[in-house]
N, C-alpha and C positions, 0 to 999 in steps of 0.2 A: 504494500500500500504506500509502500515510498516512490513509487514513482519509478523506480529500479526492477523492483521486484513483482513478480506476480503470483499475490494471496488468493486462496478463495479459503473464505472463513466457515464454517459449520459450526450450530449449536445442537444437542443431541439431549436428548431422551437423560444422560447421564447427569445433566445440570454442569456439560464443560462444553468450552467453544474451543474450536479448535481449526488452527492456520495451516493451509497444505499449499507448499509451494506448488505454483504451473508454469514456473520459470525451463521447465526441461519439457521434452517431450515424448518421456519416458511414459510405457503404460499405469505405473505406481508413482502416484508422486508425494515424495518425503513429507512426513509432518511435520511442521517447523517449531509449532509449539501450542500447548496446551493450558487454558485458561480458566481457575479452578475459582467461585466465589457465589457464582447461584444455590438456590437451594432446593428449585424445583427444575421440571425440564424447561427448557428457551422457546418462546414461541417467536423470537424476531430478533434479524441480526440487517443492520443498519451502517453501512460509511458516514461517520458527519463529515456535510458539505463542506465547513470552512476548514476543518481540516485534515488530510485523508488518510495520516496514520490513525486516524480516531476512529475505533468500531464502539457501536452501541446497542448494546443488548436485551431484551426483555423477556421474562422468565410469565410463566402460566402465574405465577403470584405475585405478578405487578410490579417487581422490582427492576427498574432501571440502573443499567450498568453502563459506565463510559470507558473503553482499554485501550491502551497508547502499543499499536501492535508494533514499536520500534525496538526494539531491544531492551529492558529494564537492566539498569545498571546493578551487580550483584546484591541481593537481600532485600531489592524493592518489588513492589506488586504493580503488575500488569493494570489493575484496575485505580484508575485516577479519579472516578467520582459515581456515585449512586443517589438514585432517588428512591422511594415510593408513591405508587398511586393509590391515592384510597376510593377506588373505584367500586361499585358494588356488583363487579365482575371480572371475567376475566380480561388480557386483551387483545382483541381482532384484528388492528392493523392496527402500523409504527409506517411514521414515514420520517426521513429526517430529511430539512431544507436549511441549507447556510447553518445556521449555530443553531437552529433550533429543531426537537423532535418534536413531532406529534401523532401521540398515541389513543386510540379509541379504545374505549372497555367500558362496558353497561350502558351508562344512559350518558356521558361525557365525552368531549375530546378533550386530552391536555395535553399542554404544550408546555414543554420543558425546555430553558435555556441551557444549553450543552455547554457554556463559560462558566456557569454559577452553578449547575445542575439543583437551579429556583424553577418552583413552576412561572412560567411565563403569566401563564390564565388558565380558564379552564371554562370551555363552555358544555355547560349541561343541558342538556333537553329533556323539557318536562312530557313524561307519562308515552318514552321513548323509547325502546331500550336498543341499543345500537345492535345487530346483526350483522353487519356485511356494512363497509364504509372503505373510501378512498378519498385522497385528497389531492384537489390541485390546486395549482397558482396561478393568478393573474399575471397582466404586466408592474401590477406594482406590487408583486408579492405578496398579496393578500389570498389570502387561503379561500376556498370552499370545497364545503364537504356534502356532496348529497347526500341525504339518508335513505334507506331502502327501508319499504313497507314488506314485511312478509308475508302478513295477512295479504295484500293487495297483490303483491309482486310486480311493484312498482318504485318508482323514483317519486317520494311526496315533494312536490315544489313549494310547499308552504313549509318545512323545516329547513330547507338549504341554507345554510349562513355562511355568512361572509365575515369574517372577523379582520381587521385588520393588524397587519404584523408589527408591533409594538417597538421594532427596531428600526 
């Protein structure tokens, strides 16, 4: 993720993330290293945009992990910052844009600043609860997120928001 190198990252079922180089084009390719601090299995692994030794991790128990995949100088941990979401579920999609993530779980999206790992905001939808969500940008970097109706099997256009990015 240096720019040199080519990582592809995996989170597993074991609650470890784990770097396998694709720099060769060998049928095996070596494991580089393994990243040990969740405590459930991963449901989402993330590049942050502003900086791309940075991977960002989310576990089935809402815990947000930030890991510097550069080498950690002897005795230091991989993992440079955590958050939690107090979500009243689990979470269904992470996206991360410039310095910030944004994660959906139950009836919320939050958005987490990846420099402070502070929640940014967090917007909740009443009497909603998130199933299936994606997020895009505008031209001025303002988010929206459609919500999907289950019941319906539809995109409801009266919940779509638009939030704008606070940076």
């Amino acid at each position: 993720m240096d720019g040199e190198s080519k990582l592809l990252a995996s989170g597993g079922e074991d609650c470890t993330i784990r770097l396998w180089s694709m720099s060769t084009r060998a049928k095996n390719h070596p494991l580089i290293a393994t990243f040990h601090g969740h405590e459930k299995a991963l449901s989402f692994l993330s590049v942050a945009w502003h900086k791309s030794s940075l991977l960002v991790s989310c576990s089935k128990d809402s815990k947000v992990k930030v890991w510097d995949t550069v080498a950690p100088s002897s005795g230091s941990s991989p993992c440079v910052g955590s958050a939690h979401l107090n979500s009243n579920g689990p979470p269904i999609a992470m996206k991360c844009h410039e310095s910030l993530c944004y994660i959906a779980a139950g009836a919320e999206v939050t958005v987490i600043d990846l420099r402070t790992m502070k929640k940014a905001f967090v917007l909740a939808l009443q009497n909603h609860r998130i199933l299936s969500c994606d997020i895009f940008y505008d031209a001025q970097n303002d988010f929206l997120t459609p919500e999907w109706d289950s019941e319906n099997l539809q995109v409801v256009p009266s919940v779509i928001q638009t939030i704008t990015n606070p940076f």
